[in-house]
VEXDREN-2710 file (C-alpha; in Angstrom, 1 decimal):
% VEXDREN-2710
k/r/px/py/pz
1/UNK/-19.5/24.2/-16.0
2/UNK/-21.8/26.6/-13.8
3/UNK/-23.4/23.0/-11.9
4/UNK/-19.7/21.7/-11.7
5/UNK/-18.7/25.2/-9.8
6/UNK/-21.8/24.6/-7.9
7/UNK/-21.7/21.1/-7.0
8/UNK/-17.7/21.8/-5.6
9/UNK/-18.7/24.8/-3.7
10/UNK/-21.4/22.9/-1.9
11/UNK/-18.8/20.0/-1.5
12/UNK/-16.4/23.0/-0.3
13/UNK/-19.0/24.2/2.7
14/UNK/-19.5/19.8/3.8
15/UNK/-15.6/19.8/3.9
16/UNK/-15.2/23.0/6.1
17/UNK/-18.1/21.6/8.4
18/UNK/-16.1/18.2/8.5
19/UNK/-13.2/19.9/9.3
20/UNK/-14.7/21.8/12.2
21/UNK/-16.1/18.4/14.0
22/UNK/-12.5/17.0/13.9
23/UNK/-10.9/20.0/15.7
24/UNK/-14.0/19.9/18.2
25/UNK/-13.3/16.0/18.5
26/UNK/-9.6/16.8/18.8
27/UNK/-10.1/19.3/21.7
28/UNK/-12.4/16.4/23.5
29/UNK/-9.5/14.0/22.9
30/UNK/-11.6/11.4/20.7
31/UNK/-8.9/11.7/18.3
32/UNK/-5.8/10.1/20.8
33/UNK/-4.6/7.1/19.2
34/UNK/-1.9/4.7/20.5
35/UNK/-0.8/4.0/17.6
36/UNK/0.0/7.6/16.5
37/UNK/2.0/8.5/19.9
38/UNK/4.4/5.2/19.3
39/UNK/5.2/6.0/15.6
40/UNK/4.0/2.9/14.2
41/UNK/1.0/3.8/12.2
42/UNK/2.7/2.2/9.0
43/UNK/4.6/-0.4/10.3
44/UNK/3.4/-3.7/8.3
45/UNK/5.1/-5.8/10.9
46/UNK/5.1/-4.9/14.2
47/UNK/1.8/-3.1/13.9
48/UNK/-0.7/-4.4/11.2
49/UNK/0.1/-8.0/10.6
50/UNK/0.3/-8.5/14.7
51/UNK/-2.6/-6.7/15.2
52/UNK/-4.6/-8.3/12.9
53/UNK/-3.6/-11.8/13.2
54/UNK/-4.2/-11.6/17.1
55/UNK/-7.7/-10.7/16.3
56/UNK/-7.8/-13.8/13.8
57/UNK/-6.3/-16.1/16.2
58/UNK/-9.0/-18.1/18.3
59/UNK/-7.2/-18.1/20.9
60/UNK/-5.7/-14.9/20.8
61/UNK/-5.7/-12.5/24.6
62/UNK/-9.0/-10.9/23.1
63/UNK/-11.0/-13.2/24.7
64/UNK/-13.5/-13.7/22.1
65/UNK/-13.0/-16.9/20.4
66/UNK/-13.2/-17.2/17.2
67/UNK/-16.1/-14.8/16.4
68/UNK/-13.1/-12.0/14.9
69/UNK/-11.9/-15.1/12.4
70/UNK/-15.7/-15.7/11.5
71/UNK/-16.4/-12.3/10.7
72/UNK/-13.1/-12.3/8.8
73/UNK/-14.4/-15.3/6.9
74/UNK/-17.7/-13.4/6.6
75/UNK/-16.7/-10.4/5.2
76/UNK/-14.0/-11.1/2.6
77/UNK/-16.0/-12.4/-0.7
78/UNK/-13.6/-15.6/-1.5
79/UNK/-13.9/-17.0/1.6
80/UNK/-17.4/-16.7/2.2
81/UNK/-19.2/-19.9/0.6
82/UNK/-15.7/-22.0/1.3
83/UNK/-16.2/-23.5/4.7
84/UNK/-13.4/-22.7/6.5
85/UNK/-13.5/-24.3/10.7
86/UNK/-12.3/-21.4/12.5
87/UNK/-12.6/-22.7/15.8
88/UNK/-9.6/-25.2/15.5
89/UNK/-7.7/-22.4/13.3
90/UNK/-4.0/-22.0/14.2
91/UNK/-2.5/-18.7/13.6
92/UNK/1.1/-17.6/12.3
93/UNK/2.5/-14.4/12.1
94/UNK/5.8/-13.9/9.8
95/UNK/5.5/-17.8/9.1
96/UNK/8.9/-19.0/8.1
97/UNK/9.1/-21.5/4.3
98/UNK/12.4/-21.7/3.9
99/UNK/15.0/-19.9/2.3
100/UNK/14.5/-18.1/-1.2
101/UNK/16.0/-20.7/-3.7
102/UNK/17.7/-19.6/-7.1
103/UNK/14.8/-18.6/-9.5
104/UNK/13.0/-17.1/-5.9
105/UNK/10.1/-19.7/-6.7
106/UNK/10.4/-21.3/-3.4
107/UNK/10.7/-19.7/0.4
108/UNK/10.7/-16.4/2.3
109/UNK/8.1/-15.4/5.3
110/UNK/4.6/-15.4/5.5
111/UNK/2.9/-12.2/7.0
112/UNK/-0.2/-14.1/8.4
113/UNK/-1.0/-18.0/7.8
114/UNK/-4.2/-19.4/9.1
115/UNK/-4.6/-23.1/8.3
116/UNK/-7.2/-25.5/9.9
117/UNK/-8.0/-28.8/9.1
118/UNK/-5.2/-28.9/6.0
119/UNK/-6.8/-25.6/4.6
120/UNK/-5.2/-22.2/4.8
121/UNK/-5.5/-18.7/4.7
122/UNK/-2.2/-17.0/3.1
123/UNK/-2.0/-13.0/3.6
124/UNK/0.4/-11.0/1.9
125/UNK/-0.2/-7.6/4.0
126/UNK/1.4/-4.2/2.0
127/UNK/0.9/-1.3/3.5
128/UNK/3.7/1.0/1.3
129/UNK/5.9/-1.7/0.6
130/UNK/6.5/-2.6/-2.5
131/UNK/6.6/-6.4/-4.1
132/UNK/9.3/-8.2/-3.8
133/UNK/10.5/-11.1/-6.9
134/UNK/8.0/-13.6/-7.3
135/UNK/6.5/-13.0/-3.6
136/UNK/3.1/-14.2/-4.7
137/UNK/4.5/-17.2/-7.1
138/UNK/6.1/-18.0/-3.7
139/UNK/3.5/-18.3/-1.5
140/UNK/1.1/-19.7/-3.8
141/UNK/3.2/-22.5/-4.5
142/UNK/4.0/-22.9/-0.8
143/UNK/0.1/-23.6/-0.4
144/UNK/-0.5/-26.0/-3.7
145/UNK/2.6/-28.1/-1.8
146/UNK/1.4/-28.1/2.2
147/UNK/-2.5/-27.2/2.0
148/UNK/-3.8/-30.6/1.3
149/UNK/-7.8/-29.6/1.6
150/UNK/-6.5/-25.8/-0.1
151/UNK/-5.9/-22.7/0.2
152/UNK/-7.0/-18.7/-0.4
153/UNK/-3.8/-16.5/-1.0
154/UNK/-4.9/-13.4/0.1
155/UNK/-3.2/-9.6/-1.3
156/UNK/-3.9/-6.9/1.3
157/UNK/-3.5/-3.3/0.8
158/UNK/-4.4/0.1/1.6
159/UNK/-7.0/0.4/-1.2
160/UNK/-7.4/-2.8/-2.8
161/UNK/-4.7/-2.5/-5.6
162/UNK/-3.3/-5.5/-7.8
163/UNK/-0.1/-7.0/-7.2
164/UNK/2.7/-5.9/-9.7
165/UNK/3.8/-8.6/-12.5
166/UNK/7.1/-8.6/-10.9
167/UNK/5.6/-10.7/-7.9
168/UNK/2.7/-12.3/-9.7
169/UNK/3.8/-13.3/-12.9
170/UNK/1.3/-15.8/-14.4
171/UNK/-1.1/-16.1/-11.4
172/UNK/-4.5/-14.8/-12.1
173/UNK/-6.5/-12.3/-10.0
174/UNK/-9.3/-13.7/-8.8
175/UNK/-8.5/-17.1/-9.6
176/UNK/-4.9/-17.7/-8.0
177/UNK/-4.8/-14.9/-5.7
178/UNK/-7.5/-12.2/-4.4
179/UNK/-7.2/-8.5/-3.7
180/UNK/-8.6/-7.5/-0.6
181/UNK/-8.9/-3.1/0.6
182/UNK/-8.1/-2.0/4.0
183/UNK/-10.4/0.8/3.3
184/UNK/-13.5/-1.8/2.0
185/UNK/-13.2/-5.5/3.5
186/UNK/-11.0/-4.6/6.4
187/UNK/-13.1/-1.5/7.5
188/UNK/-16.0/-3.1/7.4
189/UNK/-14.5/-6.3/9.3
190/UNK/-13.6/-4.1/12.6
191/UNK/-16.4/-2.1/12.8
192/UNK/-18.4/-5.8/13.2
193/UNK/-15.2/-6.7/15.8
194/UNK/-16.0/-3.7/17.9
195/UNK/-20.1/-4.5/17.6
196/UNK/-19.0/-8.1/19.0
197/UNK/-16.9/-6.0/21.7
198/UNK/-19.6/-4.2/23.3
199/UNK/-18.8/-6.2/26.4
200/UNK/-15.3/-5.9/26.5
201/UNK/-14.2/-2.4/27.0
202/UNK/-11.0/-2.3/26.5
203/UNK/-10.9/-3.9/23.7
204/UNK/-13.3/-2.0/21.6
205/UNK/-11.1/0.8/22.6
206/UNK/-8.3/-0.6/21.0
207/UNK/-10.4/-1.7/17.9
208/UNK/-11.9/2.1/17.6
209/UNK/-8.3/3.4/17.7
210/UNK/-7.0/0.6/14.9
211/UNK/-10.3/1.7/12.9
212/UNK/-9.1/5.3/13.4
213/UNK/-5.5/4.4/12.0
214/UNK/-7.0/2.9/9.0
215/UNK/-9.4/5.8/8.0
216/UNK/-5.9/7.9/8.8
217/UNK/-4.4/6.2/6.2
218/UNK/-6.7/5.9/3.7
219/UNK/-7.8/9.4/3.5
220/UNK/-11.1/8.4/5.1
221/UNK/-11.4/10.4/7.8
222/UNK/-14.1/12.6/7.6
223/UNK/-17.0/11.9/10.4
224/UNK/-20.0/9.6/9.0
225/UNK/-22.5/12.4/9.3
226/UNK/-20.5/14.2/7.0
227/UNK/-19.7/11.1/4.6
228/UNK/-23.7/11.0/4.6
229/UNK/-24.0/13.8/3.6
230/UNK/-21.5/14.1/0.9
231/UNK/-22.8/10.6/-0.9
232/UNK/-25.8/12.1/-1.2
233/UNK/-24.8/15.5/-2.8
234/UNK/-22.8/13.0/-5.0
235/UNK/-26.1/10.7/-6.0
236/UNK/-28.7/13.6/-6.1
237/UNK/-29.5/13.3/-10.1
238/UNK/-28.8/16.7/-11.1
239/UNK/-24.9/16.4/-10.3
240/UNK/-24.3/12.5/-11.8
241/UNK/-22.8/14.3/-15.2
242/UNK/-20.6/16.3/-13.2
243/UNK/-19.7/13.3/-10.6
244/UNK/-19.0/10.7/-13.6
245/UNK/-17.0/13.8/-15.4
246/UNK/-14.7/14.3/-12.5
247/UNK/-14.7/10.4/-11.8
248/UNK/-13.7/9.9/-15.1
249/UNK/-10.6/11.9/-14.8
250/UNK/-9.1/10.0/-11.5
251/UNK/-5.6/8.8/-13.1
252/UNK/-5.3/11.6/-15.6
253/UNK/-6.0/14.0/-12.4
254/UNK/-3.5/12.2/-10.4
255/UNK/-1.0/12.5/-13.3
256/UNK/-1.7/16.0/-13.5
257/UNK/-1.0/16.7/-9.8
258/UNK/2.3/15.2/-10.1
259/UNK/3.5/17.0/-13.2
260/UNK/2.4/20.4/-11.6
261/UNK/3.6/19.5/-7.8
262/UNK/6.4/17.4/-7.7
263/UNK/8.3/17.2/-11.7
264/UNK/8.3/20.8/-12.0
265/UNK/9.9/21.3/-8.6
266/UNK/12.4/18.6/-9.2
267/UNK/13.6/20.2/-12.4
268/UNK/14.4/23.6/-10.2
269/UNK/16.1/22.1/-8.0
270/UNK/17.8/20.3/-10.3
271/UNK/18.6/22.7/-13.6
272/UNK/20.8/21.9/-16.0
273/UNK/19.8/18.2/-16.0
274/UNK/17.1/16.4/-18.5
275/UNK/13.4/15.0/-16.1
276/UNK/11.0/13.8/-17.7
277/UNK/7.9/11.7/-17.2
278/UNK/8.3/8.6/-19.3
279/UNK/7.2/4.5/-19.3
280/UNK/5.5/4.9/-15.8
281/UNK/8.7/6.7/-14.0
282/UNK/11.0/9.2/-14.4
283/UNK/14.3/9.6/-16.2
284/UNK/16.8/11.8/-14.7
285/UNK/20.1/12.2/-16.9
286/UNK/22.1/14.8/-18.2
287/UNK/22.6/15.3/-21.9
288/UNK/25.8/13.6/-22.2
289/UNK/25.1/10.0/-20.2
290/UNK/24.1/6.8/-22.0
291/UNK/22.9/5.6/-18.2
292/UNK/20.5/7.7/-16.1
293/UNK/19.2/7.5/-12.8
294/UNK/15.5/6.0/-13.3
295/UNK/12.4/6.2/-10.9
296/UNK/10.3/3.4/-12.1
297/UNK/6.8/2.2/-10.9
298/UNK/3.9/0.0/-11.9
299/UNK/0.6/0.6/-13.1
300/UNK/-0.6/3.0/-11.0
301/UNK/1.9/6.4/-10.6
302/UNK/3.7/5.4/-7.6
303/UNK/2.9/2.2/-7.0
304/UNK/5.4/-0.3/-5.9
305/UNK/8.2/2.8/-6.9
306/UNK/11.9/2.1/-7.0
307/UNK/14.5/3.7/-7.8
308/UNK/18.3/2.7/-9.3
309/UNK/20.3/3.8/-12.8
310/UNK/19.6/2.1/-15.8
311/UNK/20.3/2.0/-19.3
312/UNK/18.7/1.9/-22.7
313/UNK/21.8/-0.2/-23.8
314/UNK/21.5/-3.5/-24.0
315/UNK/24.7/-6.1/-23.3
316/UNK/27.3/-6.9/-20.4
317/UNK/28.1/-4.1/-17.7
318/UNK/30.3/-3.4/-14.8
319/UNK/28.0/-4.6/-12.3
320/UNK/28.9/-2.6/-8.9
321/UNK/26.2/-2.8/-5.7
322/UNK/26.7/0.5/-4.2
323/UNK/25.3/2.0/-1.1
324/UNK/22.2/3.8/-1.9
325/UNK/20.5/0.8/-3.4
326/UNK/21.7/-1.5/-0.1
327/UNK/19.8/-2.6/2.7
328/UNK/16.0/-4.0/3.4
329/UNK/14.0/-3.8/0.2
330/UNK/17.0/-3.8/-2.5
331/UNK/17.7/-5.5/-5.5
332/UNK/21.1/-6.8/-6.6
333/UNK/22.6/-5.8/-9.8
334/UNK/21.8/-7.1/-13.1
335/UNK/22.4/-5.9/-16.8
336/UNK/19.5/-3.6/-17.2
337/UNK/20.4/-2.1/-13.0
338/UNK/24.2/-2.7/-12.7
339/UNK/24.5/-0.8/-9.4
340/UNK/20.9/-2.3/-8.4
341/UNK/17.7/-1.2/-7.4
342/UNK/15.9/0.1/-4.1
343/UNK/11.8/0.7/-3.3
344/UNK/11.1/3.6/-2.2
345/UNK/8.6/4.4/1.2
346/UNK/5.0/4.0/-0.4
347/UNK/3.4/7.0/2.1
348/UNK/5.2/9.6/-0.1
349/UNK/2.7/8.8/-2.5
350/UNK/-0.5/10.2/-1.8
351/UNK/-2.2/13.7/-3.2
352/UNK/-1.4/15.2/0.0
353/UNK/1.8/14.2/0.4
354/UNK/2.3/15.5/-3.3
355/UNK/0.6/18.6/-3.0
356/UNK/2.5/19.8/0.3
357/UNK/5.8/19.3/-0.9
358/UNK/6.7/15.9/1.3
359/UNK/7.1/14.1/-1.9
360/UNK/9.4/16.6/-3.5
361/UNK/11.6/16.8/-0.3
362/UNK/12.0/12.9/-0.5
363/UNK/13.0/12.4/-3.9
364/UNK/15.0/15.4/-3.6
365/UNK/17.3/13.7/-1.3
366/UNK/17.0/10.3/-2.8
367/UNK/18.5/11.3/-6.1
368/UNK/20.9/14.1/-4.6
369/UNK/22.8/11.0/-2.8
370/UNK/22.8/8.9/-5.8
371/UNK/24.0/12.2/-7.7
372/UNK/26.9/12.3/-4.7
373/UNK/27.7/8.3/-5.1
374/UNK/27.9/8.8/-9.3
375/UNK/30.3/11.5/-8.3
376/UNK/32.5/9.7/-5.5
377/UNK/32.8/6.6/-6.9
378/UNK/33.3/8.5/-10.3
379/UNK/30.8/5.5/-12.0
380/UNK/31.0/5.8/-15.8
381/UNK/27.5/7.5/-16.6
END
C-alpha cells in the first residue's frame, strides 16, 4: 500500500506539471481549435466522417494525392498486406444503399465508402452514437453483394470498442468486421498526414487542430513530454505490481464511480422510488408498477445506452410511441418496449463527465420527462 501511495503521489506532481504546460499553451493560443469555436467537436457527420474522408479521397482539395489514403491503408492492420490501389480510389461520404427492408438486413447510409477496382473500404464511424438494428449485418451484406474483388467493413470509434450484438449479430470480429481506435490507428494516421504536410501550411494546421479534437475527446491530452514521462513511472520495475493492481481494477473502478457519482445522486433526487443497478442498466420503478422505466446498455457501462419502459411480463401490450422516445435515434414499440426506445448522447459517459455531475444532470432530466409523459398520458405502469 505505502508504494501504491507513492507511485500516485509521483503521478499526482507529472499531472500538476501537465496541467501547468496547458494553461501556458492556452495563454500562447496553441490551444485555439476550429472545431471547438463552431460546436462541432462530436458531430459524426458534418465533422468527422467529412473530414476524414476528404483526407481519404485522392482527389480531395488537400492537394496531396493519395499519400493520406496510403497511409490510411498503412496504418490500420487489416488492410495492410491486402493491396488496395488507392490512386484510382473513389470516395463517398453518407453513401446511400437503399431503403431499410423489413427484417433491416438490407439498406440505410454508409458513413465513408472507398472502393477501387471492385474492392471497398466500408466505415461505420461512432463517435457517441449508439448501433442502430442490424447496422453492421447491413453493410456487410451490401459489400458480399457489390464488392466483386472484396471488401474490409471497418467499426470506428473513440477507443476501439466492439460493436453491440444488436448491430452485429452473427458477424465475427476480426473475421467479418474489424474494430479500429480513434485514440490508436487514427492518431497515429494524422500525425503521419501532418509529417506529409510539411509543405503545405495550411493544411497541417488544420490536421494539428483535428489531432487536438481527437486527444480532446479521448482524454488524451496531456503534452508528450509529460506522457513520457508518465510511461515511464508506469514501466520502472518497482511500480509494475501496483500498475497491474490498479489496471486490473479498470471496469470494477468504472462501476464504482458510477454507483458513488451518479446512482446515489439519482436516488436523492428521486426518493420514494426503487434505482437500482441491474443486467447492465438501471431500473427505475416504484413499488407498485409491473413496468418500469429502464436505462439499458451493452457490455461496457454506458455503452450504446438507451433508454424506454419495459417490463418483466411477457405477452401482448398496448403498444403506444410516445414523445420522449421519438425522433433521430429511436426505436418503435414492440412487446418487451411498448412506448419504444431512445439512445442516449454517448459524451455523457465518461469519468469526468460522471464525476462532475454532467451525467447526473442529464439523466435527471431524461427520466423526469418520461416521469411527466407516464403522468399526462396517465400510461398504465
Amino acid at each position: 500500500m505505502e508504494n501504491l501511495q507513492r507511485l500516485l503521489d509521483e503521478v499526482r506532481l507529472i499531472l500538476k506539471k501537465a496541467e501547468v504546460k496547458k494553461k501556458e499553451a492556452d495563454r500562447r493560443g496553441e490551444n485555439f481549435n476550429i472545431f471547438n469555436v463552431l460546436g462541432l467537436t462530436s458531430d459524426e457527420t458534418r465533422t468527422h466522417s467529412a473530414f476524414i474522408a476528404e483526407l481519404l479521397d485522392p482527389n480531395g482539395s488537400h492537394g496531396l494525392g493519395d499519400q493520406f489514403l496510403r497511409s490510411f491503408v498503412d496504418t490500420v492492420d487489416c488492410l495492410r498486406s491486402w493491396n488496395f490501389d488507392t490512386k484510382s480510389a473513389k470516395v463517398h461520404k453518407e453513401l446511400s444503399i437503399g431503403g431499410k427492408n423489413e427484417d433491416c438486413s438490407e439498406g440505410g447510409r454508409i458513413d465513408i465508402a472507398v472502393e477501387s477496382n471492385g474492392k471497398a473500404i466500408i466505415i461505420e464511424n461512432k463517435i457517441y452514437a449508439g448501433d442502430q438494428e442490424k447496422q453492421l449485418v447491413r453493410y456487410y451484406n451490401y459489400g458480399t453483394k457489390n464488392c466483386s474483388n472484396g471488401f474490409r467493413l471497418l467499426y470506428l470509434t473513440l477507443n476501439g470498442d466492439d460493436a453491440s450484438k444488436y448491430s452485429r449479430e452473427k458477424l465475427v470480429v476480426n473475421e467479418d468486421y474489424y474494430t479500429v481506435a480513434y485514440n490508436h490507428e487514427i492518431s497515429d494516421w494524422l500525425q503521419r498526414c501532418i509529417e506529409f504536410s510539411a509543405r503545405y501550411p495550411l493544411v497541417r494546421e488544420t490536421l494539428i487542430q483535428y489531432q487536438n479534437l481527437i486527444n480532446q475527446l479521448t482524454m488524451n491530452s496531456m503534452d508528450k513530454n509529460s506522457q513520457e514521462e508518465l510511461l515511464e513511472l508506469m514501466s520502472d520495475t518497482k511500480n509494475i505490481d501496483s500498475i497491474c493492481s490498479i489496471l486490473s481494477l479498470g471496469a470494477k473502478w468504472r462501476e464504482h464511480i458510477f454507483k458513488v457519482h451518479v446512482l446515489a445522486p439519482l436516488k436523492e433526487k428521486f426518493q420514494g422510488m426503487d434505482i437500482e443497478l441491474k443486467n447492465r442498466g438501471i431500473n427505475i420503478k416504484r413499488p407498485e408498477w409491473t413496468q418500469y422505466i429502464r436505462l439499458d446498455w451493452g457490455n461496457t457501462l454506458g455503452n450504446n445506452a438507451s433508454i424506454g419502459i419495459t417490463t418483466n411480463i411477457a405477452g401482448p401490450k398496448m403498444k403506444q410511441k410516445i414523445d420522449c422516445f421519438s425522433g433521430p435515434k429511436s426505436y418503435a414499440p414492440n412487446d418487451w418496449w411498448p412506448y419504444g426506445r431512445k439512445d442516449l448522447d454517448g459524451k455523457y459517459w465518461e469519468i469526468p463527465q460522471m464525476v462532475n455531475g454532467e451525467l447526473v444532470d442529464y439523466l435527471y432530466r431524461k427520466i423526469l420527462s418520461i416521469l411527466e409523459k407516464i403522468k399526462e398520458k396517465r400510461l398504465p405502469m
